[in-house]
Structure formats: C-alpha cells, structure tokens
N, C-alpha and C positions, 0 to 999 in steps of 0.2 A: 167274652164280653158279658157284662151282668147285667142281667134282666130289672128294668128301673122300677118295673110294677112287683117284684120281689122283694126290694129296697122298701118300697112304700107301705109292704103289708107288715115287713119288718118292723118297721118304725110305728103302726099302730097297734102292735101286737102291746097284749101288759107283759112288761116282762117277768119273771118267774122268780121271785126271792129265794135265795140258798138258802139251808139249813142256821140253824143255831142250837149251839149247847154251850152253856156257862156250865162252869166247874168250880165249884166251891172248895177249898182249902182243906185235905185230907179227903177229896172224895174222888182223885184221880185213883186208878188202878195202877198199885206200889208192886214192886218185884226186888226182893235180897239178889244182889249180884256174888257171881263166884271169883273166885279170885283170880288175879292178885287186884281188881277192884274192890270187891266187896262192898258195904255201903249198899245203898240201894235207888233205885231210879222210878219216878214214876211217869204213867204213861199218860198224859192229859188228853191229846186230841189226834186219831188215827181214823185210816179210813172204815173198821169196824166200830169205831165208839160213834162217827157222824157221817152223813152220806157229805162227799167233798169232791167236785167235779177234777182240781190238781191236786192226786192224792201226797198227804205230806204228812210226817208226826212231831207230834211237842213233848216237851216234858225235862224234868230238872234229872240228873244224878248226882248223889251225893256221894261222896268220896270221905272216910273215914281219915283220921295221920295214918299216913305211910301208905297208902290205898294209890291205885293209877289204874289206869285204862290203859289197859294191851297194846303196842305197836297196829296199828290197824289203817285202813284207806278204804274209803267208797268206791264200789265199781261203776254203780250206776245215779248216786245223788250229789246233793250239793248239802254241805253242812254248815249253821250258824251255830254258836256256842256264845253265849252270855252267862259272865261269874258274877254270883248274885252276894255271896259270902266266903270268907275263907283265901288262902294264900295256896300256891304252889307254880306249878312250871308246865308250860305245855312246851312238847318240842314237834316242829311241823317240817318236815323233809329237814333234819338234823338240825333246825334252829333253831335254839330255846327264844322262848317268850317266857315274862313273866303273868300270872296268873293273879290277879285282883281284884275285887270288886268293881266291876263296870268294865272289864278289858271285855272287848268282842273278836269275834273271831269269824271268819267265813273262809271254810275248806271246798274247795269243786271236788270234782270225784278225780280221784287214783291220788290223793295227795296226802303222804304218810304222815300221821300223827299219834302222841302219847301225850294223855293228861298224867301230872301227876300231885300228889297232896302232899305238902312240904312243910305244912304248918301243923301246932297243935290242937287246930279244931279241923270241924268239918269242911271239903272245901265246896260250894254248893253251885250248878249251872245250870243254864236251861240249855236244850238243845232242841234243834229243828232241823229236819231233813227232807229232802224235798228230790225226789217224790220219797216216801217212806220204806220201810223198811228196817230200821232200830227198834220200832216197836215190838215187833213182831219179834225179833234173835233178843229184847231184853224179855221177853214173855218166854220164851223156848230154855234159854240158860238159866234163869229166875227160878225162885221158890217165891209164892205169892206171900206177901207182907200187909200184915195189919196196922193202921197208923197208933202210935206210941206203942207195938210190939217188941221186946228187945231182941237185937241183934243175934243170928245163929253164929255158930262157928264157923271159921271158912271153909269154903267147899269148893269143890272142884268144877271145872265146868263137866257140860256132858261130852265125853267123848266122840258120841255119833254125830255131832252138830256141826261141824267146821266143813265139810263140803256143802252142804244148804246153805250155808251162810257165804259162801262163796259163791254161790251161784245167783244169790239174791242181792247181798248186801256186802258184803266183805272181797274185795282184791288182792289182799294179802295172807302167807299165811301166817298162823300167830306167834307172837313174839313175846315172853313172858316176863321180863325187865325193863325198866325204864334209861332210856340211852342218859348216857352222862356228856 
C-alpha cells in the first residue's frame, strides 16, 4: 500500500529537468571504421558525452560503394536505423530489405543483421541503440577521424576486441561477407 502523504510531497516537489547537449554539424566525435565497413561513423550522443538517466547512443555511419557492416546481432539492446542518403540492402535474419532514403528499421536484440552499400555513392544512417553500447566498440575498433580528413586505407579490425564486444554488445560471432 502507498503512502498518500508520499504522493502529495511527490507532486509538490519541482521537478528536476534532465540534461541538454545540442550538437552541431561536424562537431560530433567521428571514428574511420575497419573493414569490410570502412566509411566512418559518428558518435552524437552517449552516456559519456551527457549525463542520460536510459543510457542510449546516436549517431550516423557512412558506408563507402561496396562497404557493409559485418553479420552481427545485439545481445543486450534494441536497434533503430534511419537511411538519410544513398542506396543499398540490409538483410535482417536472411531477409533482404531494400535500403533508401527514409526506409527505417527497428531490430530487438539477438536479431541477425547486415547493411550493405550497393550503390555508387555514400550510403548514409543514423543509428540508435538503446541502451548503448555501439558507441563505445565504434570508439575501440575506430581510428579518430577529423571532419573533411581523407579517408585511410582499409584496415583491419583489432584482433583482441571480439570477446568485449561480446560480452557487452555483440551476440554473434563475426561474419565477414554480406549474405546473398
């Protein structure tokens, strides 16, 4: 049973406004992806850049032609993905969708997915994950990227990284092709 004089103090209390951080246009923190992504992703809003009571992170990756994101699945979030530019294919537990400008997307966790870029420009998304953790494995795999920097040569991931990342954010392990 709840206490009604709890309720009361509740409700005259002020309540406490959250955080805010605007992020301006090139002033997110960028990171070059290894391959067979490459491209690069930034990292707009995580539980280190703002204090956030349901920690969650944002942020676009770009995907170069021929560029894709690994066979991969969340253990522990929920993923949104919004295509803002550019063409290609996501396949989510072996079913291709195609990839468009304004297609959205929302994966739960353990649900296998591969973006890929199909077209001859960039293909460009935002992502959300919730609670967070992409932030954090695009920071650890990453080389930090300056905006209008040109693009390094591909690289490799780091080898030590795939059980951390499994334990925090990743279910699967890695798959280096895109399914047909």
């Amino acid at each position: 049973m709840q206490d009604p004089r709890r309720e009361e103090r509740e409700a005259d209390a002020e309540p406490v406004p959250g955080e805010v951080l605007a992020c301006q246009p090139g002033a997110a923190a960028s990171y070059w992806q290894p391959m067979p992504a490459n491209g690069h992703v930034e990292v707009i809003f995580a539980p280190d850049l703002v204090a956030m009571p349901q920690p969650l992170g944002f942020g676009t990756q770009t995907l170069p032609p021929g560029g894709h994101v690994r066979e991969q699945a969340h253990a522990h979030g929920e993923t949104v993905i919004y295509v803002l530019r550019g063409r290609g294919r996501a396949v989510i537990e072996g079913v291709e969708h195609p990839m468009r400008p304004g297609t959205a997307f929302y994966l739960g966790h353990h649900r296998r997915h591969i973006f890929v870029n199909e077209g001859d420009e960039n293909l460009v998304f935002t992502w959300l994950t919730v609670p967070n953790g992409l932030d954090a494995s695009f920071r650890d795999v990453g080389r930090r990227r300056q905006p209008g920097e040109r693009a390094p040569g591909p690289f490799a991931r780091p080898a030590d990284l795939s059980a951390g990342e499994r334990e925090t954010t990743f279910s699967l392990p890695e798959a280096t092709q895109p399914q047909r």
